[in-house]
Structure formats: C-alpha cells, structure tokens
C-alpha positions in Angstrom: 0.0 0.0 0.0 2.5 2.4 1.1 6.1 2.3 0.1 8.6 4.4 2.1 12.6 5.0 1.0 14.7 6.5 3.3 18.4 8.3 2.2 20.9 10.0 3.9 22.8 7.4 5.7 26.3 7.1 5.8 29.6 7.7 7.7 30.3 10.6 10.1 33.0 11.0 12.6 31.7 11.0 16.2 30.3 14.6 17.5 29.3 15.3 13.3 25.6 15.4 11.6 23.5 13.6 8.9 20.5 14.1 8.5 17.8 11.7 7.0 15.3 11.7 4.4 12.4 9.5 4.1 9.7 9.7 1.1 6.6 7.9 1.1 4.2 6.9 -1.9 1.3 5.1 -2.9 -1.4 6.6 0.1 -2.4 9.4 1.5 0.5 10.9 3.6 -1.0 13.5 6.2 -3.1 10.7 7.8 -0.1 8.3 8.9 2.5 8.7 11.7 5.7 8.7 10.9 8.7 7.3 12.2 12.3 6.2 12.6 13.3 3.1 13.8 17.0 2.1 14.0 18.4 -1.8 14.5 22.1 -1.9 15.8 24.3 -5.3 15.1 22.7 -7.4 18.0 20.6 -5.1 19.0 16.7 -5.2 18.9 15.3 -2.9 16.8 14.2 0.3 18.5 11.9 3.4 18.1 14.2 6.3 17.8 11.2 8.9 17.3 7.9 9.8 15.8 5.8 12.4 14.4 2.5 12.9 13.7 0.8 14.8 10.9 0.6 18.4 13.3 4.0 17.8 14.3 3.9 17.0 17.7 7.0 14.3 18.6 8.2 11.8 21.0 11.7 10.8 21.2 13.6 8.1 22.8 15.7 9.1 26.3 18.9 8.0 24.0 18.4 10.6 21.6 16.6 13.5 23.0 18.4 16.9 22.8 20.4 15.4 20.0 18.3 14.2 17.2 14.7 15.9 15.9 12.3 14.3 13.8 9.8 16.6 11.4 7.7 16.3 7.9 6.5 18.2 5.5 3.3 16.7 4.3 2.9 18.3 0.8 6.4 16.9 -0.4 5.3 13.3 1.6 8.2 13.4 3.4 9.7 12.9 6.7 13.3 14.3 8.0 15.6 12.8 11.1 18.3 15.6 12.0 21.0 14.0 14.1 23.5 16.4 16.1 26.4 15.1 18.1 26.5 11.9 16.8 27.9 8.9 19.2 29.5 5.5 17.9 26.7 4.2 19.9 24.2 5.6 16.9 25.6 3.1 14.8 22.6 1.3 13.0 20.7 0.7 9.9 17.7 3.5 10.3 14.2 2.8 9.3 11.4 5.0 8.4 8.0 3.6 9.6 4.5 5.0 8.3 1.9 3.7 10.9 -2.1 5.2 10.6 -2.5 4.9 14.2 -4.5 7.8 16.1 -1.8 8.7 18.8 2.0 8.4 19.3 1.6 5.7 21.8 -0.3 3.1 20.1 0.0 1.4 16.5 -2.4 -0.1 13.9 -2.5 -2.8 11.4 -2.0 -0.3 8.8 2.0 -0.7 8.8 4.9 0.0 6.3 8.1 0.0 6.8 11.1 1.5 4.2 13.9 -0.8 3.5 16.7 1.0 5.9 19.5 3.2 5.5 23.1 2.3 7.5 24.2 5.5 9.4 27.8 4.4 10.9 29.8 6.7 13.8 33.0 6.2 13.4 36.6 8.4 13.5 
C-alpha cells in the first residue's frame, strides 16, 4: 500500500551530523505517523522517534536533545536531523508510516522502508 525510502545514511565522525530523508508513496500521507526506527548489530530494533501529521513528537531518552524528527506533508516526506553523533548511533535507520491515532499506540495499517546504515565512526 504504502512504500517508504529513506536516504541520507552514511559515515560521520563522532560529534558530526547527517540528516535523514524519508519519502513515502502510494497513500495518503497526512493521515499516517511517521517514524524512525534504528536496528544496531545485536541489537533489537528500536523506536528512535515519531511524528505525527501536526508535528507533535516523542523521542527516545537516548536521543533527546540530540536528534529531531519533522515532515512536511505536501512533499510526503519525513526528516531525522541527528546532532552530536555517538559511535553508539551506529545502526541501519528505518522510516515507519503507521495510521494509528496517537504516538503511543500502533495499527495494522504498517509500512516499513527498507533501511538506511548511518555508521559513527573516526
């Protein structure tokens, strides 16, 4: 139904910044929250944060203060600025588009993109 690419990813020294895009296609964008997800090499995959379509956000404890999460729903696309990168942000990144009606709760109506590797390293 919905198909999501994410780009951005890449290598950065630790303390640097990449930011991530994410575009969506094939529904109606305003009506989904979005997300980013990021899976680290044994690791459980993790909700980094969300946003939904008014722009209110929730991050996770790890990230907050560092990385912010936005959209802009005309161009069907969702951002993920990361600041002051740490090796422990090492993953592959995952933009999630989820029609759920709050930021704590999820639906059956589920997409994920296929990942981006972000990789903090000197």
């Amino acid at each position: 139904q919905v198909q999501l690419v994410e780009s951005g990813g890449g290598l950065v020294q630790p303390g640097g910044s990449l930011s991530l895009s994410c575009v969506a296609s094939g529904s109606i964008f305003s009506i989904y929250i979005m997300g980013w997800y990021r899976q680290a090499p044994g690791r459980q995959r993790e909700l980094v944060a969300r946003i939904n379509s008014g722009g209110s956000t929730r991050y996770a404890d790890s990230v907050k203060g560092r990385f912010t999460i936005s959209r802009v729903n005309a161009k069907n696309t969702v951002y993920l600025q990361m600041n002051s990168l740490k090796p422990e942000d090492t993953a592959v990144y995952y933009c999630n588009a989820n029609r759920s009606p709050n930021l704590s709760t999820y639906s059956g109506y589920d997409y994920w993109g296929p990942g981006t590797q972000v990789t903090v390293s000197s």
